[in-house]
Structures are given as structure tokens and as C-alpha cells.
C-alpha positions as CSV (number, residue, x, y, z in Angstrom):
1,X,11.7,-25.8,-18.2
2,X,11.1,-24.7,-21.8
3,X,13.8,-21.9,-21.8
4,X,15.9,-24.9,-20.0
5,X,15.1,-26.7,-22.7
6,X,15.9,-24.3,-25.7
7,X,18.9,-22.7,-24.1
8,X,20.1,-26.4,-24.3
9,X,19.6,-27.0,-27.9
10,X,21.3,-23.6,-28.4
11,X,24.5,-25.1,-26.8
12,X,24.3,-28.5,-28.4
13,X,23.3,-27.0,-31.7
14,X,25.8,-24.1,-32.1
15,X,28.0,-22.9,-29.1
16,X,29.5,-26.2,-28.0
17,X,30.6,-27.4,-31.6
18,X,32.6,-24.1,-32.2
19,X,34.0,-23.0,-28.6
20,X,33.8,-26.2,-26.3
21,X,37.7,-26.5,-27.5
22,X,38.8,-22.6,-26.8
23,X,39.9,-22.2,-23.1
24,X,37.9,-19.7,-21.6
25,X,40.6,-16.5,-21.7
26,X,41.8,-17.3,-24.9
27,X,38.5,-16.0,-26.6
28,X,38.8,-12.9,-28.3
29,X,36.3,-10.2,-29.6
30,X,37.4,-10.7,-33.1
31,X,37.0,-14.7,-33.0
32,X,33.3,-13.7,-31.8
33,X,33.0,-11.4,-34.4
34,X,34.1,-14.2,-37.2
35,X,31.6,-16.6,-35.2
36,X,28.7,-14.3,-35.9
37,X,29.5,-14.1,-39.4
38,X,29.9,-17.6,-40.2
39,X,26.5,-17.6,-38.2
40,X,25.0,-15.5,-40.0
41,X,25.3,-17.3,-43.3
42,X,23.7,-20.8,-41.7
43,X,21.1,-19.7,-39.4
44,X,17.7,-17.3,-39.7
45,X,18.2,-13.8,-38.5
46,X,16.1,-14.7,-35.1
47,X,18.5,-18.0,-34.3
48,X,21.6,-16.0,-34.8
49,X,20.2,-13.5,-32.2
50,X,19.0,-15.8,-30.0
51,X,22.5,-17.9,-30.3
52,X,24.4,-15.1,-29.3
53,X,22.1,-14.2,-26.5
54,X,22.9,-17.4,-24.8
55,X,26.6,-17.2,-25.2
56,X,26.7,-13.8,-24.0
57,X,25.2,-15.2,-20.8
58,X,27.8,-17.7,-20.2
59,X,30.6,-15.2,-20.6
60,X,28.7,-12.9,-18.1
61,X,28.3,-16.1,-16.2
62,X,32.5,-16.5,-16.1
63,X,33.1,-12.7,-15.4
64,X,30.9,-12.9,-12.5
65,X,32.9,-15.8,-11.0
66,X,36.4,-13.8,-12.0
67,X,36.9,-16.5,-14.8
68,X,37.0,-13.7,-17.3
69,X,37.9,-9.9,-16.5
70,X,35.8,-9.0,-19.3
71,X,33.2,-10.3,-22.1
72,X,34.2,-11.0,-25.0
73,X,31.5,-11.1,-26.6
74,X,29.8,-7.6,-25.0
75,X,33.0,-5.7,-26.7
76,X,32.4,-7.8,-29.8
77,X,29.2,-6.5,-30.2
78,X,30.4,-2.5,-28.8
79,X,33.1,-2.9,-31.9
80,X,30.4,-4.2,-34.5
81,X,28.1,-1.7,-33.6
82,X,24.3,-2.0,-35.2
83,X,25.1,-4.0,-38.2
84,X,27.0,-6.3,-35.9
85,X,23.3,-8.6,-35.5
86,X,21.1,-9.2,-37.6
87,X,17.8,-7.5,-38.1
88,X,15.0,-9.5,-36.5
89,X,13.0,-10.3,-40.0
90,X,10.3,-7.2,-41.2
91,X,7.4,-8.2,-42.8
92,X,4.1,-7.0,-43.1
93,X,2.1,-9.3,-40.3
94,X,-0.9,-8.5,-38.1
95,X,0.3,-8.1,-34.4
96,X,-2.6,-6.8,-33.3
97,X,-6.6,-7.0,-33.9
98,X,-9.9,-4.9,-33.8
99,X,-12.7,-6.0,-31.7
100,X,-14.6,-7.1,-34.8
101,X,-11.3,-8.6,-36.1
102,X,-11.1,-10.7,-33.1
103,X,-14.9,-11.7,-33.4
104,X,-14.5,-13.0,-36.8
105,X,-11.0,-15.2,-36.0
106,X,-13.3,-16.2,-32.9
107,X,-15.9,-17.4,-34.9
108,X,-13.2,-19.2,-38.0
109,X,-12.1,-21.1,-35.1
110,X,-15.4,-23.4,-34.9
111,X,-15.3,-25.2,-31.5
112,X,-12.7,-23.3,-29.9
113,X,-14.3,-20.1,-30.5
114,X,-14.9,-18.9,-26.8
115,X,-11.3,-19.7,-26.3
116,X,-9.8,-17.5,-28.7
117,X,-12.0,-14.6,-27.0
118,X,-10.4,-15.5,-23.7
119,X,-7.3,-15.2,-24.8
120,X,-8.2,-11.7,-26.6
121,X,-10.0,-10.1,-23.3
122,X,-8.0,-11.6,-20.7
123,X,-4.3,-11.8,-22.0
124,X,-3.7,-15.6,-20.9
125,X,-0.8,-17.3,-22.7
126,X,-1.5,-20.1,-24.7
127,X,-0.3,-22.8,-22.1
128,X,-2.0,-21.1,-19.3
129,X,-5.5,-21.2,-21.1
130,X,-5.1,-24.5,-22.1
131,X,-4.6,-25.3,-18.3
132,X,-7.6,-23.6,-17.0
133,X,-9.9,-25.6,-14.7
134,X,-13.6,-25.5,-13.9
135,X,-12.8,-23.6,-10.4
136,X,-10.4,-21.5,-12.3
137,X,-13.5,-19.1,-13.2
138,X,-15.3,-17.7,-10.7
139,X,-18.9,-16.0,-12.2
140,X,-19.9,-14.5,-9.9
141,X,-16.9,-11.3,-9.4
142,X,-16.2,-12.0,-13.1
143,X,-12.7,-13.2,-12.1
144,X,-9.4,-15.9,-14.2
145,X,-7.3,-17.3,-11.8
146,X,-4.2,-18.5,-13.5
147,X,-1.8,-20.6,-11.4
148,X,-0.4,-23.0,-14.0
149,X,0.6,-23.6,-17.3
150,X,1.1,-26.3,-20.0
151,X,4.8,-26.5,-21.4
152,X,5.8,-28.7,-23.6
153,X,9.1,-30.2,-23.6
154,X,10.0,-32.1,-26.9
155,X,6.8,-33.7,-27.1
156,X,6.0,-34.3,-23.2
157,X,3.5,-31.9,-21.6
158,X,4.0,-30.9,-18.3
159,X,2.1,-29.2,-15.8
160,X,3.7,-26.3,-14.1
161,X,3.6,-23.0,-12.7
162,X,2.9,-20.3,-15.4
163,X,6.0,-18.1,-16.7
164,X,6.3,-15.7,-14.2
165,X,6.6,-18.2,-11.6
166,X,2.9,-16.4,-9.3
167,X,0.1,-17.1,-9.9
168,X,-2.8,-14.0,-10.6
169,X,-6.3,-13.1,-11.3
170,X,-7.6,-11.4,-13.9
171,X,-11.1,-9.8,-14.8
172,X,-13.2,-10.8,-17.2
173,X,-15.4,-8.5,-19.5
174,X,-19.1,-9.0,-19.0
175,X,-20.1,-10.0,-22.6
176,X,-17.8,-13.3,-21.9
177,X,-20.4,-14.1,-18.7
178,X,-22.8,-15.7,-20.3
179,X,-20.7,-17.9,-22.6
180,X,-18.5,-18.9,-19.5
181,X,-21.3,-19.9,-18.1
182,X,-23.2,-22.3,-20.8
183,X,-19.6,-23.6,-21.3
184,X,-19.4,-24.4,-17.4
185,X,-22.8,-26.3,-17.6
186,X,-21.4,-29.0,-19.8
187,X,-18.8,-29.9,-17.3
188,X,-18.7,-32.7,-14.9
189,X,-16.2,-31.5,-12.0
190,X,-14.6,-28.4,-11.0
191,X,-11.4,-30.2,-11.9
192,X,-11.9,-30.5,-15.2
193,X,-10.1,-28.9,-17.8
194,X,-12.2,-25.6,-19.5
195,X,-10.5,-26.3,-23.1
196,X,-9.6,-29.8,-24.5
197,X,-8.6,-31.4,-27.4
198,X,-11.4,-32.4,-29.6
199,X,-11.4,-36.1,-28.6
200,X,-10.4,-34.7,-25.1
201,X,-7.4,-34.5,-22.8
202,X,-4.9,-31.3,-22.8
203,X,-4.4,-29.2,-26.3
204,X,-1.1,-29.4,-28.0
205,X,-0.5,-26.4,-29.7
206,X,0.8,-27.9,-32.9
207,X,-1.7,-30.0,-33.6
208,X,-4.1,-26.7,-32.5
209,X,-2.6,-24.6,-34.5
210,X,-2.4,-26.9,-37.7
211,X,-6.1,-28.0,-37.3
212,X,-8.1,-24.8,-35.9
213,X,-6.0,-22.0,-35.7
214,X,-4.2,-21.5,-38.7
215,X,-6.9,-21.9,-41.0
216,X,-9.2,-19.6,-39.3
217,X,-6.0,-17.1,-40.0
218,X,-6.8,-18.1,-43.6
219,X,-10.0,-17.4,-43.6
220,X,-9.8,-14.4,-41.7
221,X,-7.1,-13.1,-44.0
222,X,-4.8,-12.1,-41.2
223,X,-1.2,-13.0,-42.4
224,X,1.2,-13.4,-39.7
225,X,-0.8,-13.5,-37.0
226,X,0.1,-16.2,-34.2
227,X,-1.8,-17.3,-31.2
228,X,0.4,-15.7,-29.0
229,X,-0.6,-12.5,-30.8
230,X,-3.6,-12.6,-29.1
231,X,-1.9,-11.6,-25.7
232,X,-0.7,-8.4,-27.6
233,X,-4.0,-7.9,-28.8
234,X,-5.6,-7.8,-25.2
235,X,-2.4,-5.0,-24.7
236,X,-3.9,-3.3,-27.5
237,X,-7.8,-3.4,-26.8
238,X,-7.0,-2.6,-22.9
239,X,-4.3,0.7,-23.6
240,X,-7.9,1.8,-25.9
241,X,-10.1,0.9,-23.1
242,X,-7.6,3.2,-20.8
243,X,-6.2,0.6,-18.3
244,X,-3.5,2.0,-16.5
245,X,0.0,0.1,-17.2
246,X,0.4,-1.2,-13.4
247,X,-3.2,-2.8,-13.5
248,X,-2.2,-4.0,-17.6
249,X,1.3,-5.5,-15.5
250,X,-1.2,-7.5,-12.8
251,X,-3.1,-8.8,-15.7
252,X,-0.3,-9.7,-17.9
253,X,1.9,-11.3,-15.1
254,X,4.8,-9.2,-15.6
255,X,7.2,-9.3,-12.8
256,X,8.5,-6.0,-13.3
257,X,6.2,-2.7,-14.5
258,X,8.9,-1.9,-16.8
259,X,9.0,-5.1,-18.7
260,X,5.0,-4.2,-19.9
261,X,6.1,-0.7,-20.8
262,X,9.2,-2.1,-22.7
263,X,7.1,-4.5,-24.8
264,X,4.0,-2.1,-25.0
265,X,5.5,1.7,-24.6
266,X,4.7,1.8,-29.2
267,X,0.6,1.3,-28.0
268,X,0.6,3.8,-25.5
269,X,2.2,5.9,-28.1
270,X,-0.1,5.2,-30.3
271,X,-3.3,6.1,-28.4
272,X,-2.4,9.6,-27.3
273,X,-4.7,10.6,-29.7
274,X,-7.6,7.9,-27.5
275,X,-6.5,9.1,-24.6
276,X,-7.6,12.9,-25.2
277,X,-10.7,11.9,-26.6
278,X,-11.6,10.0,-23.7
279,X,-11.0,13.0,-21.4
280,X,-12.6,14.9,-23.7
281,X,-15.5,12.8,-23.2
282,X,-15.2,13.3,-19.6
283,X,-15.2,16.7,-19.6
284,X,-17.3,17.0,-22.2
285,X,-20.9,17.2,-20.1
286,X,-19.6,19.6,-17.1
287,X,-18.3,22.4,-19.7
288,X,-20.3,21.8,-22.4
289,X,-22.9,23.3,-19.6
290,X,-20.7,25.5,-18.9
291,X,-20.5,27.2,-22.4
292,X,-23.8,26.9,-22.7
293,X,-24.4,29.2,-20.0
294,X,-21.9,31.6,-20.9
295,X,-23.2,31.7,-24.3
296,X,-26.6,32.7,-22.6
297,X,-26.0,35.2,-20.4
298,X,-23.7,37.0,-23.1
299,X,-27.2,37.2,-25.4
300,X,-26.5,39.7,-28.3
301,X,-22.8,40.3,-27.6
302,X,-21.7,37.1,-29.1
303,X,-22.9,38.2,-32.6
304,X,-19.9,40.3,-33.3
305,X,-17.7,37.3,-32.5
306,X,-16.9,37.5,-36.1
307,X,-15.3,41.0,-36.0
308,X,-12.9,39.7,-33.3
309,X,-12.0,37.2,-35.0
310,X,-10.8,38.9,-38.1
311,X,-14.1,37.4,-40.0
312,X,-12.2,34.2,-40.3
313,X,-15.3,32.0,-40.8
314,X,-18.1,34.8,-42.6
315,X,-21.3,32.9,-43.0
316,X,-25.0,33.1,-40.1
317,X,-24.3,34.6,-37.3
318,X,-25.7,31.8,-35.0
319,X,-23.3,29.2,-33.0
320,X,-23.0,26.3,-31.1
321,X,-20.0,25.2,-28.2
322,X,-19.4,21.3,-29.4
């Protein structure tokens, strides 16, 4: 309902008032072209991308019911090559946090503290933590379900199915146990919801985000850094941690395995480096035995390892397999 939503403001906003006139196979690449450009002038670099997303789709939309023989607007864009949209906006934001990072936003975030470390460790979108019930978390297997979602639709809340449509379980890390379960005590029902406004009833984000969140950014000093950077953070933590992208998928709710390597391929990247130490650390007892052994049973032979080595390293003749 929210893409619904946004997809129609698009249309009412910038795609009907230009092309709503133009029969459909009198559109050219070069009138998209000058489209983009007068775009481009008016709108942020993100809208202008979004914009063109959506009438892309209802081009693709005519050519699949042989409205159009081609797009348009796919050969505008194979013409204008990369410079053709807009670079989404650079700047030097926080995506992701640290474990002690996330502890100190936790704790800027007064009340809603334990929230912010469930969206951290678990990877729950904002509208799906804000729905959680009572009997959504189950203590005892240290398991989230999430099977709906807050949206908000210009102003009106509505209770739904979260984004991917099915709903999933999650684990929880132990150190959040015992929080969960002081939090649970001060419940009434298994209905009710786990996070609510301050004077209760369901969270709007806005007024969250204005009153709790963003200062805590403040006062944390992370610039940029959005709620639903969280989710990206539990990515993070999780690739350190070395979950496996199909169990990361489960936990995220992606439909499709290659959606969570598309958005997260750059962390896996990054922690090649973590992923060797770790099977270092694996290995580590078994041959570190190993060596030690070897070293042993060789006794007095291994003092002309320095000869064989073209006396690389000259100093004691004593040493140790790390």
C-alpha cells in the first residue's frame, strides 16, 4: 500500500502533467531525454531517479500488452549512457555501526532503548518492530516472529502484512533474553503491543524520529544515520559474526537470495579479511598441536632453520609456531 501510495504521487506529481497529453506511440527517446533534463533542474537527484523508475514501468507495462513495440524510455537511457541519471547524492553518512556504537545510540534513545537493540540484532524494519506483540516473542527458543507491519499511508496507520508479503522468524541473541523478558513482565496480554508511543498506542515514525531518534543521532555524533540503517547494521554485525547469506536472506525476509547479495555483496567484500581469521581460529588448536609436535620430535635440527632461510631474521635461535 505504501509503494501504491508513492507510485501515485509520482504520477500526480510529475508524469501525468508532462505526458498525460502524448498518445502513447508518439513518445520518443529524445522527448524522454528533454524530460529528464528539465527534471533534473526541479527535483533532488533521488526523485528524478525514482520518477523515471516509475515511468519506465508504465512503458514496459504498454510493451508487454503490444501497445508499444519498444520503450522509449529504456533506449533513452541506452543513448544517455551514465550521465544520463543523476548520481544518487554522496556524502559522508554512517550506514553502518559497531557493537559499542549501537550500545551507545541504544542508550541516547532513553525509553526506547531495548528497541533500537532489536532492530540492531534482529534486522526488523521499522513498521514491523513497531507491530510486534507480546506472543510475537517466544523466550524460551530465543525466537521474533514477524507477520505484520505498520504502514503509514498519508497520515493513517494501517496494519498489514510486512513487505515481503510472509511472514518469518528470526533468532534472537542471548544478551537480549533477559531484557525481553523484564520488558514482557510489564505487559498485561499477549496482544499487546511490545513498543508504544510514550502515552501509548502504535509509534509513528515521525513523531519517533523527531523526539527520540534523531537526537540520540546527535548525541551519538552519527551524521546520516537513519532508523532504517539499523537493518543494514544487523547485515553488517551478522556477515562479522559469519552467517551464511541464505540464513542472513531468512532473517532479512528477502524473497529472492540474490536481492540480499545485491544490497549486501560490498560487506561480504569487506570481511574477507574476518572470514580468514575466523578459520584461522578454527584451525588454529588442531595444527597449532600439530607444529608443536613437529617442532619436538625435530629437537636440534630446527636450530639451523636460519641457514635455510638465507638468515633472513638473525637474532636467538629459539622459536615458536603462532
Amino acid at each position: 500500500e505504501r509503494t501504491r501510495s508513492d507510485y501515485q504521487e509520482i504520477w500526480k506529481r510529475s508524469i501525468r502533467p508532462h505526458w498525460s497529453s502524448m498518445r502513447l506511440e508518439h513518445i520518443k527517446p529524445d522527448d524522454v531525454t528533454r524530460w529528464v533534463r528539465t527534471m533534473r533542474k526541479d527535483f533532488s537527484p533521488q526523485t528524478v531517479r525514482k520518477t523515471f523508475s516509475v515511468f519506465k514501468q508504465i512503458l514496459d507495462l504498454a510493451v508487454s500488452q503490444e501497445r508499444l513495440m519498444t520503450n522509449p524510455a529504456v533506449r533513452a537511457k541506452e543513448l544517455g549512457g551514465k550521465g544520463f541519471l543523476p548520481s544518487p547524492k554522496s556524502s559522508k553518512t554512517v550506514s553502518v555501526l559497531t557493537h559499542q556504537e549501537v550500545a551507545e545510540l541504544a542508550d541516547a534513545c532513553g525509553p526506547y532503548r531495548l528497541m533500537i537493540l532489536v532492530m540492531a540484532y534482529t534486522g526488523v524494519r521499522f513498521g514491523e518492530v513497531t507491530a510486534l506483540q507480546a506472543r510475537d516473542v517466544e523466550i524460551g527458543d530465543h525466537r521474533l516472529h514477524v507477520s505484520r507491519a505498520f504502514t503509514d499511508i498519508r497520515g493513517r496507520l494501517q496494519l498489514t502484512t510486512p513487505k515481503s508479503g510472509e511472514s518469518r522468524t528470526i533468532p534472537i541473541p542471548d544478551f537480549l533474553i533477559p531484557d525481553l523478558m523484564t520488558h514482557l513482565f510489564q505487559l498485561e496480554t499477549s496482544g499487546d503491543f511490545l513498543f508504544t508511543a510514550v502515552k501509548g498506542g502504535p509509534i509513528r515514525y515521525r513523531t519517533w524520529r523527531k523526539s527520540f531518534f534523531d537526537p540520540a543521532i546527535q548525541t551519538a555524533n552519527l551524521t546520516g544515520f537513519t532508523p532504517h540503517c539499523l537493518r543494514k547494521t544487523y547485515a553488517s554485525l551478522s556477515i562479522q559474526a559469519g552467517v551464511n547469506p541464505k540464513q542472513l536472506q531468512d532473517a532479512l525476509g528477502h524473497s529472492d537470495i540474490r536481492l540480499t547479495m545485491d544490497l549486501y555483496t560490498s560487506l561480504y567484500e569487506a570481511d574477507r579479511d574476518g572470514h580468514a581469521a575466523r578459520l584461522s581460529e578454527a584451525a588454529e588448536s588442531v595444527f597449532s598441536e600439530k607444529c608443536s609436535q613437529n617442532v619436538r620430535n625435530q629437537g636440534p635440527q630446527s636450530q639451523d632453520l636460519p641457514s635455510r632461510l638465507g638468515d633472513l631474521n638473525p637474532g636467538p635461535t629459539h622459536y615458536e609456531c603462532v
